[in-house]
C-alpha distance (Angstrom), angle and dihedral (degrees) to the residues before:
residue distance angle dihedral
X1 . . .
X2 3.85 . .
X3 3.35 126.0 .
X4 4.12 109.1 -139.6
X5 3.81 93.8 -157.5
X6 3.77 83.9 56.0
X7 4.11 129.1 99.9
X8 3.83 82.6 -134.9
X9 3.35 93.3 47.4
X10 4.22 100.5 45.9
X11 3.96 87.9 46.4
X12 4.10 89.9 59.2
X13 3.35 86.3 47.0
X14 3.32 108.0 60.2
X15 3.62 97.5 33.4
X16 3.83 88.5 54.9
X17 3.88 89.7 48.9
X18 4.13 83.1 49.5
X19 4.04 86.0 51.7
X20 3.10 99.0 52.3
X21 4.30 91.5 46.9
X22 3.60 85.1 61.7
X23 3.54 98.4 46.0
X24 3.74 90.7 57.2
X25 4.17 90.8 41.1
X26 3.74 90.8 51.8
X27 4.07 94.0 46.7
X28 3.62 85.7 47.1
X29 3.99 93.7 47.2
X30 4.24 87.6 44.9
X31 4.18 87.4 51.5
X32 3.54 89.4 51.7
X33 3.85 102.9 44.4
X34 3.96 90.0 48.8
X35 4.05 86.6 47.9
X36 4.36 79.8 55.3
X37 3.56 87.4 43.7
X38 3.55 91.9 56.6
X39 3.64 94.2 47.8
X40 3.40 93.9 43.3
X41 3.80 92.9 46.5
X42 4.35 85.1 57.0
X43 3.67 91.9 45.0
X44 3.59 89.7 52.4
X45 3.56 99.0 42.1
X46 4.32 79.9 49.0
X47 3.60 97.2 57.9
X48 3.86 93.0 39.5
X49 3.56 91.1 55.5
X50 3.92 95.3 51.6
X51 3.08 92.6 46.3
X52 3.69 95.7 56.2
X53 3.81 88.6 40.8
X54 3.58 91.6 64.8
X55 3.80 107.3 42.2
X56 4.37 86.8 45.2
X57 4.39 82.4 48.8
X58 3.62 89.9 46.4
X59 3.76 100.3 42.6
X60 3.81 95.2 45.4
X61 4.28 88.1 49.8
X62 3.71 81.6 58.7
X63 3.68 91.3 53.7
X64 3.44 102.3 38.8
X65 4.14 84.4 51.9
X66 3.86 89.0 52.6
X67 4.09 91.5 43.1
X68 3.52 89.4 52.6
X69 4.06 99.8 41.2
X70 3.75 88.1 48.7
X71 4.21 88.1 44.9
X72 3.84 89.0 50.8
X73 3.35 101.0 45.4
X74 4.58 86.6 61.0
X75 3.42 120.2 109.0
X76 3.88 83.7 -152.5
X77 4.32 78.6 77.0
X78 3.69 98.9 53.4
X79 3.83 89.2 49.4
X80 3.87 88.7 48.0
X81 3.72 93.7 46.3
X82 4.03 90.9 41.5
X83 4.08 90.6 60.0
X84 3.50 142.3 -43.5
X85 3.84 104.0 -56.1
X86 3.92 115.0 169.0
X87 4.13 96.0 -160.9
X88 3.66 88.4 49.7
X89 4.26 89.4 45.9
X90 4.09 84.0 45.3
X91 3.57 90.6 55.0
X92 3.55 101.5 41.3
X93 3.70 85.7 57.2
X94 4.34 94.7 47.7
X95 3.97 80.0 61.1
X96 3.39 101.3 50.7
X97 3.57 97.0 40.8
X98 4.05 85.4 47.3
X99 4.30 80.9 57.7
X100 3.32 91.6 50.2
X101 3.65 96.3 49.7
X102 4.01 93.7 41.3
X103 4.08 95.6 48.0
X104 4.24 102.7 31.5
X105 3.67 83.9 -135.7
X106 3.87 121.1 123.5
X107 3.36 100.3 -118.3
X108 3.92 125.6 -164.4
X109 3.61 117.6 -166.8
X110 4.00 123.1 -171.1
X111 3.86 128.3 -170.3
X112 3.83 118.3 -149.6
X113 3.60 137.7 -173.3
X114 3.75 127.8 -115.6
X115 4.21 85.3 -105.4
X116 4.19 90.9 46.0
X117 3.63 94.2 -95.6
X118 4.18 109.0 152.4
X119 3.57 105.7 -128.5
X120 3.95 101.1 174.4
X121 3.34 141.6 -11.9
X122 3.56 126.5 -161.3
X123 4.21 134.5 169.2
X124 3.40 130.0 55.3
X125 4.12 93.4 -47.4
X126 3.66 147.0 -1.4
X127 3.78 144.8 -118.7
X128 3.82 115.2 -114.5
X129 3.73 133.5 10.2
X130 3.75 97.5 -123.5
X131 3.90 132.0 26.6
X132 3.89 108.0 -88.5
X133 2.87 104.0 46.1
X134 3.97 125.5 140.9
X135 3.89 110.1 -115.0
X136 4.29 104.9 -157.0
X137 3.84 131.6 -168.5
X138 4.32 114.5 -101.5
X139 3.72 127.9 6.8
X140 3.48 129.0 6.0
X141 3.76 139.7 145.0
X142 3.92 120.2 -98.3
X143 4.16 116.7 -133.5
X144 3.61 86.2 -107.8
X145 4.00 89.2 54.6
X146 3.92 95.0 -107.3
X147 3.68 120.3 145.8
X148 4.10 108.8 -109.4
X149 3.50 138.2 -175.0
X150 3.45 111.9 -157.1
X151 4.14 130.4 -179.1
X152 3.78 113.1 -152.7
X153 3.91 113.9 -151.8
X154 3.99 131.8 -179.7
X155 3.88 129.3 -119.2
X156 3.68 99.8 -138.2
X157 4.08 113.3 -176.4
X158 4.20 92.4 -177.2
X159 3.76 108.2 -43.9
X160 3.60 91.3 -21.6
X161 4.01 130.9 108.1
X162 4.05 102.0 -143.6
X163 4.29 89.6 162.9
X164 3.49 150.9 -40.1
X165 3.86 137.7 -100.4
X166 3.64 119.7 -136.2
X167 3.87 117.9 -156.3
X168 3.98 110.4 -175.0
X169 3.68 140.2 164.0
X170 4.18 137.6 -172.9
X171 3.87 99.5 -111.8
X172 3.63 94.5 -162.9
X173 3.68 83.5 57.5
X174 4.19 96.9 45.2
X175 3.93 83.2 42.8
X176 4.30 93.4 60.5
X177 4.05 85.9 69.2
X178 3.58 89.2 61.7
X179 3.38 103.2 30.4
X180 3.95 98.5 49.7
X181 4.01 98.4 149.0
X182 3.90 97.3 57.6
X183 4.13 108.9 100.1
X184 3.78 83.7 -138.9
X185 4.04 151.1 2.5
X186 3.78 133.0 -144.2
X187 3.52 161.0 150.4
X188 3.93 122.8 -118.5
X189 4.04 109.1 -164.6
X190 3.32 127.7 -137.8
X191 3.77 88.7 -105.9
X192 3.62 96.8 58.1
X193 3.52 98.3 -92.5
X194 3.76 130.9 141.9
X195 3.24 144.2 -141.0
X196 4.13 130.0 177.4
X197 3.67 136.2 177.8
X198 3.76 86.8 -143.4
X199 3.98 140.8 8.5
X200 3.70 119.2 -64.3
X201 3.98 139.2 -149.4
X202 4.03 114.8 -100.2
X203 4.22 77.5 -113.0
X204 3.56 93.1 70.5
X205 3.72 82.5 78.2
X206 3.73 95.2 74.6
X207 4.06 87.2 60.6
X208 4.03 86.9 52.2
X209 4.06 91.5 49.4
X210 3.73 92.3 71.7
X211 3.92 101.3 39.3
X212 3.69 133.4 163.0
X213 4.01 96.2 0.5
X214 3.57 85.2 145.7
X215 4.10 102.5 -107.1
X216 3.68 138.5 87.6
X217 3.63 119.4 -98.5
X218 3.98 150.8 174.6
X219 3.88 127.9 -142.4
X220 4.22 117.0 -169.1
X221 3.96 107.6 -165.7
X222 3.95 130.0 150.4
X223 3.42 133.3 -152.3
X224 3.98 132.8 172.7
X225 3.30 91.5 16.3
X226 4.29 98.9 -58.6
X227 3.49 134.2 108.4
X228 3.65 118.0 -113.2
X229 4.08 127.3 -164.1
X230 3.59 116.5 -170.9
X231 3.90 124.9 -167.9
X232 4.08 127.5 -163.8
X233 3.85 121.2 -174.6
X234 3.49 121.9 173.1
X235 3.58 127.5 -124.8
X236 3.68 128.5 -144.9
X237 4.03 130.7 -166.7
X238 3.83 118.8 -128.6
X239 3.52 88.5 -79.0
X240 3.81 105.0 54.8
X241 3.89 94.1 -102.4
X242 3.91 107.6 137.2
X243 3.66 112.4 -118.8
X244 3.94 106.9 -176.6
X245 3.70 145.6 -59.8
X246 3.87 120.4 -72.1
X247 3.45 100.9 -150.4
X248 3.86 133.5 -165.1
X249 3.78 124.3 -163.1
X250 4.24 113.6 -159.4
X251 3.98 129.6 177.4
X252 3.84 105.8 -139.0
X253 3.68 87.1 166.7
X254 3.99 85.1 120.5
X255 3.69 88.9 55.3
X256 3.72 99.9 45.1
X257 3.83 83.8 51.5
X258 3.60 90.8 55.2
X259 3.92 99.2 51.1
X260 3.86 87.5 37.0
X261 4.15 87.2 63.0
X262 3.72 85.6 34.8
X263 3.36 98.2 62.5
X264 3.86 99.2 33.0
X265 3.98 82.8 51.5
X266 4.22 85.8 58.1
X267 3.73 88.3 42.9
X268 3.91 96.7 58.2
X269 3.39 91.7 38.6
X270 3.27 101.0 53.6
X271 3.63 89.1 45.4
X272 4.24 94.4 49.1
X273 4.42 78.3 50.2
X274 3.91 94.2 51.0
X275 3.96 91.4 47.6
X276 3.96 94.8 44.1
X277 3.85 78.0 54.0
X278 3.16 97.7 56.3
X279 3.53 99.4 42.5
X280 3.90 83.7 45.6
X281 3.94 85.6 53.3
X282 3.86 103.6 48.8
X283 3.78 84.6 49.1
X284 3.72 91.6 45.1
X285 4.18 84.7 52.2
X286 3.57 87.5 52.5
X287 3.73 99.4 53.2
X288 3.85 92.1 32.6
X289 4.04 88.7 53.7
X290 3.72 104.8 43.9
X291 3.64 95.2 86.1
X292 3.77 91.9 53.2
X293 4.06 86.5 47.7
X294 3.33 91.9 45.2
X295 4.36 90.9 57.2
X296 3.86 86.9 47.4
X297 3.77 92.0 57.4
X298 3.70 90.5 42.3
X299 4.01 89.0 47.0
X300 3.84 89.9 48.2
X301 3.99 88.2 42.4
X302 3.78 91.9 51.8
X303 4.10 90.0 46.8
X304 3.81 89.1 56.2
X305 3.59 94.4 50.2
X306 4.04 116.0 -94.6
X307 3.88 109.3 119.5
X308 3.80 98.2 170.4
X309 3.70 98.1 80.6
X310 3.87 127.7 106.2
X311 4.00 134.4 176.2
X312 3.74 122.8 -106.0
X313 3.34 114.4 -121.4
X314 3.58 115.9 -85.2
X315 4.25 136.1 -160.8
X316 3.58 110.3 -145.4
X317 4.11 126.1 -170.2
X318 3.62 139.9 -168.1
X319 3.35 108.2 -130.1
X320 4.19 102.6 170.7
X321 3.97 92.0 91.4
X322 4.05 90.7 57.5
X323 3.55 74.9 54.6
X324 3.13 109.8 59.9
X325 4.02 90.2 30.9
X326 3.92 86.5 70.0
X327 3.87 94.4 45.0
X328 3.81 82.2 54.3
X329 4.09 93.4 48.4
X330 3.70 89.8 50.8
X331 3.68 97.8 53.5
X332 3.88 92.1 39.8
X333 4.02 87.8 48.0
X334 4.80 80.9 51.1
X335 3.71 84.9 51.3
X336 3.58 100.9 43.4
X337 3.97 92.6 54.6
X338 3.66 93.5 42.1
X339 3.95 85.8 55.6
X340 3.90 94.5 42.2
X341 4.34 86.5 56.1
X342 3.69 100.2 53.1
X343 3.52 87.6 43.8
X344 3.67 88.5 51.3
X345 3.56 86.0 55.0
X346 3.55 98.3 49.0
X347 4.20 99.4 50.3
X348 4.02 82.8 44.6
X349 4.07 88.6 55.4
X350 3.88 92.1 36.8
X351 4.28 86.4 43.5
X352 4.20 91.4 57.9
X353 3.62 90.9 43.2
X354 3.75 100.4 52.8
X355 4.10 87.9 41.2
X356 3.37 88.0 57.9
X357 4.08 89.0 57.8
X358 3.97 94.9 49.1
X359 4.02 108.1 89.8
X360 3.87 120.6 -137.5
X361 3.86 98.2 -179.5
X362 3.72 103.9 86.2
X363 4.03 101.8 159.1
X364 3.90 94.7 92.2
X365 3.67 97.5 146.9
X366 4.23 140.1 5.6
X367 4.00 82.9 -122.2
X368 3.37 102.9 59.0
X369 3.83 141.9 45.4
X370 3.76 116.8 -148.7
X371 3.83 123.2 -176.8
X372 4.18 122.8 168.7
X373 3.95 138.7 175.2
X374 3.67 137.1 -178.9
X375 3.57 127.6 -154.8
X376 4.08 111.4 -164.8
X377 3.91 108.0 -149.9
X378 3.74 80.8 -150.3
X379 3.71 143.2 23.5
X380 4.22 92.2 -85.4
X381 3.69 108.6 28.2
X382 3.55 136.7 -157.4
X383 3.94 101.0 -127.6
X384 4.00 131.4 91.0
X385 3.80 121.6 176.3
X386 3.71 122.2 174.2
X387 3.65 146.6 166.2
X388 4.20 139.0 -169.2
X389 3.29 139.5 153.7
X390 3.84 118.6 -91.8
X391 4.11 129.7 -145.3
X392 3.29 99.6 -92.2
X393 4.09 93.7 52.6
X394 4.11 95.6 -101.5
X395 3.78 120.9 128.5
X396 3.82 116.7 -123.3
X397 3.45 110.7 -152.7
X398 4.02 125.5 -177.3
X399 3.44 143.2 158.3
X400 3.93 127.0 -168.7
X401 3.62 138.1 176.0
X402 4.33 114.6 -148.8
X403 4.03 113.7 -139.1
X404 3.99 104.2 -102.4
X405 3.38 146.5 1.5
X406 4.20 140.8 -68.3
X407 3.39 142.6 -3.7
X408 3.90 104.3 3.2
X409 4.20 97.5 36.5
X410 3.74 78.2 54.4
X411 3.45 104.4 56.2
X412 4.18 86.4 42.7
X413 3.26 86.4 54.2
X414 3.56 98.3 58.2
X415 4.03 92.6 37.6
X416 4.40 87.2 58.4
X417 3.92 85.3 45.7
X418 3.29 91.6 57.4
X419 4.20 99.0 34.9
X420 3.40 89.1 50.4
X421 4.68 97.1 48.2
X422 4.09 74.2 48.0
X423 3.81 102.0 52.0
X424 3.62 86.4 38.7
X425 3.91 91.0 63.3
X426 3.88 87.5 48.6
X427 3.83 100.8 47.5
X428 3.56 139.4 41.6
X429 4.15 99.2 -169.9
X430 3.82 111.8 88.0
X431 3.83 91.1 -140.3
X432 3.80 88.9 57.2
X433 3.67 104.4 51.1
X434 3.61 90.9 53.3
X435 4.00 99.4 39.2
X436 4.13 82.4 54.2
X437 3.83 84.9 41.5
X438 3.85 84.5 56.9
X439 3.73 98.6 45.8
X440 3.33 93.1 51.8
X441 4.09 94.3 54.8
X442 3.71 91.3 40.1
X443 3.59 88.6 64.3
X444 4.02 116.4 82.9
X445 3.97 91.1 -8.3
X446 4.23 93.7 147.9
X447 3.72 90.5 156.2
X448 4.09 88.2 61.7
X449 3.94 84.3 -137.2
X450 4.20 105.7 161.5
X451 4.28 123.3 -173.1
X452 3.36 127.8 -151.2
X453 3.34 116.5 -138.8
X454 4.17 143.2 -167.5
X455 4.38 107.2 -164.4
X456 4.23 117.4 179.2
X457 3.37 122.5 -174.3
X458 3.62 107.1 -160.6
X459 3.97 139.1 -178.4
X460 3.65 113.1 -128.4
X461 3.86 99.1 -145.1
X462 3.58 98.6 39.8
X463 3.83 110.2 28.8
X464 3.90 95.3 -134.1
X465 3.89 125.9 115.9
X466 3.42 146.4 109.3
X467 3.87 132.6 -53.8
X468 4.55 134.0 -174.5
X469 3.64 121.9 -170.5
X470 3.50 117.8 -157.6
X471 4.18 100.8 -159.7
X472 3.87 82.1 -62.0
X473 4.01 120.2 148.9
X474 4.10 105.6 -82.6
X475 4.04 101.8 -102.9
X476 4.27 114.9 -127.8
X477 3.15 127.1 -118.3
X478 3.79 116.2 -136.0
X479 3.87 115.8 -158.2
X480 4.09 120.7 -162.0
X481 4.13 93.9 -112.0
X482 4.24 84.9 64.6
X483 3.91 97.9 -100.3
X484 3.99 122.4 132.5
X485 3.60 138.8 -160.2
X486 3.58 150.4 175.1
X487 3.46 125.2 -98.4
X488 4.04 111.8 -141.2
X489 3.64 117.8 -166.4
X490 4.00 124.2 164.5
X491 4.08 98.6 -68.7
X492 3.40 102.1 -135.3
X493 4.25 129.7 176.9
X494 3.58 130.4 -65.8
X495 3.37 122.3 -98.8
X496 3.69 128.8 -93.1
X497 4.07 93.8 20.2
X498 3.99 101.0 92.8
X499 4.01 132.0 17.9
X500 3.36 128.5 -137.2
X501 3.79 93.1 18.8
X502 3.80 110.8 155.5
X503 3.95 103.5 -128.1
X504 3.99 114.6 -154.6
X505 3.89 118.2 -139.6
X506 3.51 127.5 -152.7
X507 4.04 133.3 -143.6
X508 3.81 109.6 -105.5
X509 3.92 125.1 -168.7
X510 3.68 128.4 -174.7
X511 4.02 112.3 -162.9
X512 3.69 123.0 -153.6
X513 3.83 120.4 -63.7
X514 4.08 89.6 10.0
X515 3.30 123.6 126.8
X516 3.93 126.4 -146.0
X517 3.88 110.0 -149.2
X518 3.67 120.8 -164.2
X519 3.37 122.8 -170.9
X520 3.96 152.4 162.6
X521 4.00 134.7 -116.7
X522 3.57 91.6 -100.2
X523 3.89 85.2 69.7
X524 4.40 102.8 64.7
X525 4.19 88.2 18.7
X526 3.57 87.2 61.3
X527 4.18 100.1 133.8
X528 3.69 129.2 -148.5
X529 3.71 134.2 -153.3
X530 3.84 96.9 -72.8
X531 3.91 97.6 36.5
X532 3.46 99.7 -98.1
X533 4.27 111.1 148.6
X534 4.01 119.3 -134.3
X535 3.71 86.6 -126.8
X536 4.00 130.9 -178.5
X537 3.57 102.4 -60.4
X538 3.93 94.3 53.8
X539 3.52 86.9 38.7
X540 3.26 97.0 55.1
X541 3.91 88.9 33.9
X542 3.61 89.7 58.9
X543 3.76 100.8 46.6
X544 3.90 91.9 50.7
X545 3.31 95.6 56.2
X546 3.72 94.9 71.6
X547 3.86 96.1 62.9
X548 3.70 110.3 173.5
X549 3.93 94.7 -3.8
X550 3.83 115.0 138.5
X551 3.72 115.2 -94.7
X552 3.66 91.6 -109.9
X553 3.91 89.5 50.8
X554 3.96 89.3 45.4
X555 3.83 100.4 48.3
X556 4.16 93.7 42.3
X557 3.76 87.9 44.4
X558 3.57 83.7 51.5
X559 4.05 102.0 50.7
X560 4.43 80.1 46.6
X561 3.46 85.2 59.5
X562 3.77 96.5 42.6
X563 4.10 85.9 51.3
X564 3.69 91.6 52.5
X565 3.22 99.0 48.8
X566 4.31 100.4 43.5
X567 4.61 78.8 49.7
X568 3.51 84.2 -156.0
X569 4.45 109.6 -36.6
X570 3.75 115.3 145.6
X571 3.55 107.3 -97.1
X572 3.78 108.9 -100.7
X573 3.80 96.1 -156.8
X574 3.58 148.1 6.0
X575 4.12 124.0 -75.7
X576 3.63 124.5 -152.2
X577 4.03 124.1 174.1
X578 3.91 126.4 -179.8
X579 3.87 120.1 171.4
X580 3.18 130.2 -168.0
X581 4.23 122.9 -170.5
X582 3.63 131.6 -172.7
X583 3.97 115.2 -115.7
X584 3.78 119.0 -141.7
X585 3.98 104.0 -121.8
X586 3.43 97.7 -101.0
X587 4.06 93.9 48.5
């Protein structure tokens, strides 16, 4: 026992009273950051969700132009518009079923008149509730209050406009393929009125209450025990009018669980550490004031008479810095989780985004067979490839790798994918898409990030187009007889360094049976155990000794033959393959 009227005794004291001060300070501080957390979390989630609202908006405009050009452009409409023709009708409907098929989007396509009139509609819905009405380009509300994007394009026969073709789609509907965690999707109108793709908690009201103020926002609310995150961002026509809320519903009761035991783990334990302490303390007192005892017994010894005694000798040790060095562990061990979660939440944000960018369709065309990979070095990587078919039936085909690594090349990445799927729908000229590419990038690029880059443009039936390369690794060549060579177009800059730099293209053929492979630095400056790079030679070793193999053959054959050769050393950098091989016609 301690004696209060004792030095020992006022020193434990106060230093327990000071203990316990910082216990309660520290749960206080914890309690706070996971309140910052959770707004942090929401704000993140906010801006993530925006973000992937506007590139799936502006990506599906583009298609919805391109569905409706190509629709237009059918002699299958004239006949329809001309008079009722049932093989024309049939056929309209083979193509927009074909659409449907080829995009996974429920498409809804509506023919008008030249005075409004609806002549057919075919898909999955239909533009306007009554017949004259005006069909525009972007966002607009359906009759049933859905969310549509529509793409409005003429019926020319010569210089005259005989009708229009309407391409549309349910964005709340497009958006559940990207958005596949929320519980539920919708659309609150500017009137108050909603509309779900699935039942809601009575607490989604409190999202509804302050509708259409004209700014994005997140509401947390729980109910029957789970944890409900709800997320409103407006949505404006072409001309700035708001429209309505697109809403997303999403249980993070699993979550909130998770930081709740979290953070009543810390709490315990740093409770279970400040007792230990103090029991570590009182017996540090002890030991620490048994020499000074052991003089006051000697002192009072000596004043009653006995001068023979002496003191053993005695170790003593300051204990108070191992004190203070575990206070300091625990809140370094608080800030180290709370900096592992948000950047949890960032590579999970970054993750979706750069998922969204890799493509899994590869059967563009009968005449050629396409087959990609990417291998991330990382969790976020720094390489995009892509390919789609453009307007005029060619197959664009690139491959790029962004300067860096996380969050921001990321997010670049995904901002040239989609540039570039834009420019392409503007331009026809290799050189152009990717000068207007480079613009673009140039402009507002504060983080000085660049991307090389490798675009084709290729014809299908006779493997001849056009090709840029941005200071991107020269692409091989593969012929059928098991020989491979470089392919050596003008090498211009990379993208996003320079505006207004006049890129030169190159002519590009692809014979019968060869195969194109495009392919990052990660591919011949793949390392092994003692440092040694892949280089050329293997490279092109490796890549010839495929032949006539099927892309998918050639580029997992290739990523074996990367494996064997690294035996096992982290990979430095990441690899990205696309091939692309000529069929014979009757393939």
């Amino acid at each position: 026992m301690l004696k209060t009227n004792s030095l020992r005794g006022h020193v434990a004291l106060i230093v327990s009273a000071a203990l316990l001060s910082v216990t309660a300070i520290m749960l206080l501080y914890a309690e706070g950051r996971a309140t910052l957390l959770r707004d942090r979390h929401a704000a993140d989630q906010l801006a993530s969700a925006q973000e992937l609202l506007t590139t799936v908006t502006d990506l599906d405009a583009a298609l919805l132009r391109r569905i409706a050009s190509d629709l237009a452009n059918q002699p299958a409409v004239d006949a329809v518009l001309g008079g009722t023709d049932p093989a024309a009708m049939a056929e309209l409907q083979d193509m927009v079923a074909a659409a449907v098929d080829a995009t996974g989007a429920a498409l809804g396509v509506t023919v008008l008149a030249d005075d409004g009139t609806v002549v057919a509609r075919l898909g999955m819905a239909a533009v306007g509730p009554a017949e004259g009405d005006v069909a525009v380009n972007g966002l607009g509300l359906g009759a049933a209050g859905d969310l549509r994007l529509a793409a409005v394009e003429p019926v020319r026969q010569g210089n005259r406009v005989t009708g229009q073709v309407v391409a549309s789609l349910d964005l709340v509907d497009r958006a559940r393929r990207f958005l596949r965690g929320a519980s539920a999707l919708g659309v609150i109108s500017v009137d108050g009125t909603v509309r779900t793709t699935g039942p809601v908690p009575e607490g989604f009201s409190t999202l509804t209450d302050g509708c259409c103020a004209g700014a994005a926002r997140s509401v947390g609310f729980g109910e029957d025990g789970r944890r409900y995150l709800a997320l409103a961002i407006p949505m404006r026509d072409d001309q700035g009018d708001l429209l309505a809320e697109f809403v997303s519903l999403r249980d993070v009761t699993a979550s909130s669980q998770r930081h709740f035991i979290y953070g009543s783990t810390a709490a315990v334990m740093l409770i279970l550490a400040i007792m230990l302490t103090l029991g570590l303390l009182m017996h540090v007192l002890r030991v620490s004031f048994r020499p000074l005892g052991a003089v006051v017994r000697l002192l009072q010894q000596m004043a009653e008479g006995a001068t023979t005694l002496t003191l053993k000798p005695m170790q003593t040790s300051d204990e108070i810095q191992a004190l203070i060095d575990t206070v300091e562990r625990v809140r370094a061990g608080q800030e180290a989780r709370d900096r592992l979660l948000k950047l949890d939440t960032q590579l999970a944000a970054a993750r979706n985004v750069q998922q969204s960018l890799v493509p899994s369709d590869f059967d563009l065309s009968p005449r050629l067979s396409l087959f990609g990979a990417m291998i991330p070095a990382e969790e976020v990587g720094g390489d995009f490839f892509d390919l789609f078919e453009m307007q005029d039936g060619r197959i664009a085909i690139l491959i790029a790798d962004v300067s860096g690594k996380g969050i921001g090349p990321a997010l670049f990445a995904a901002r040239a994918a989609m540039m570039l799927r834009a420019n392409a729908g503007r331009y026809t000229d290799a050189a152009d898409i990717v000068s207007a590419t480079n613009d673009a990038l140039c402009d507002g690029n504060t983080e000085d990030l660049f991307i090389s880059m490798f675009l084709a443009l290729l014809d299908p039936a006779t493997g001849q187009g056009q090709c840029v390369n941005c200071g991107h690794c020269q692409p091989f060549l593969i012929t059928p007889d098991h020989k491979a060579r470089h392919v050596t177009p003008p090498n211009n800059i990379v993208l996003g360094a320079f505006d207004d730099y006049p890129f030169q293209p190159a002519e590009i053929a692809i014979a019968r049976d060869e195969t194109l492979l495009i392919y990052s630095d990660g591919f011949d400056e793949a390392q092994n155990p003692a440092g040694e790079l892949l280089g050329d030679a293997r490279a092109s070793d490796m890549a010839a000794a495929f032949g006539r193999t099927d892309p998918q053959a050639l580029v997992e054959g290739i990523l074996s033959g990367i494996a064997g050769f690294s035996d096992g050393a982290s990979q430095a950098d990441d690899i990205t393959l696309l091939a692309v091989q000529r069929l014979q016609p009757d393939t």
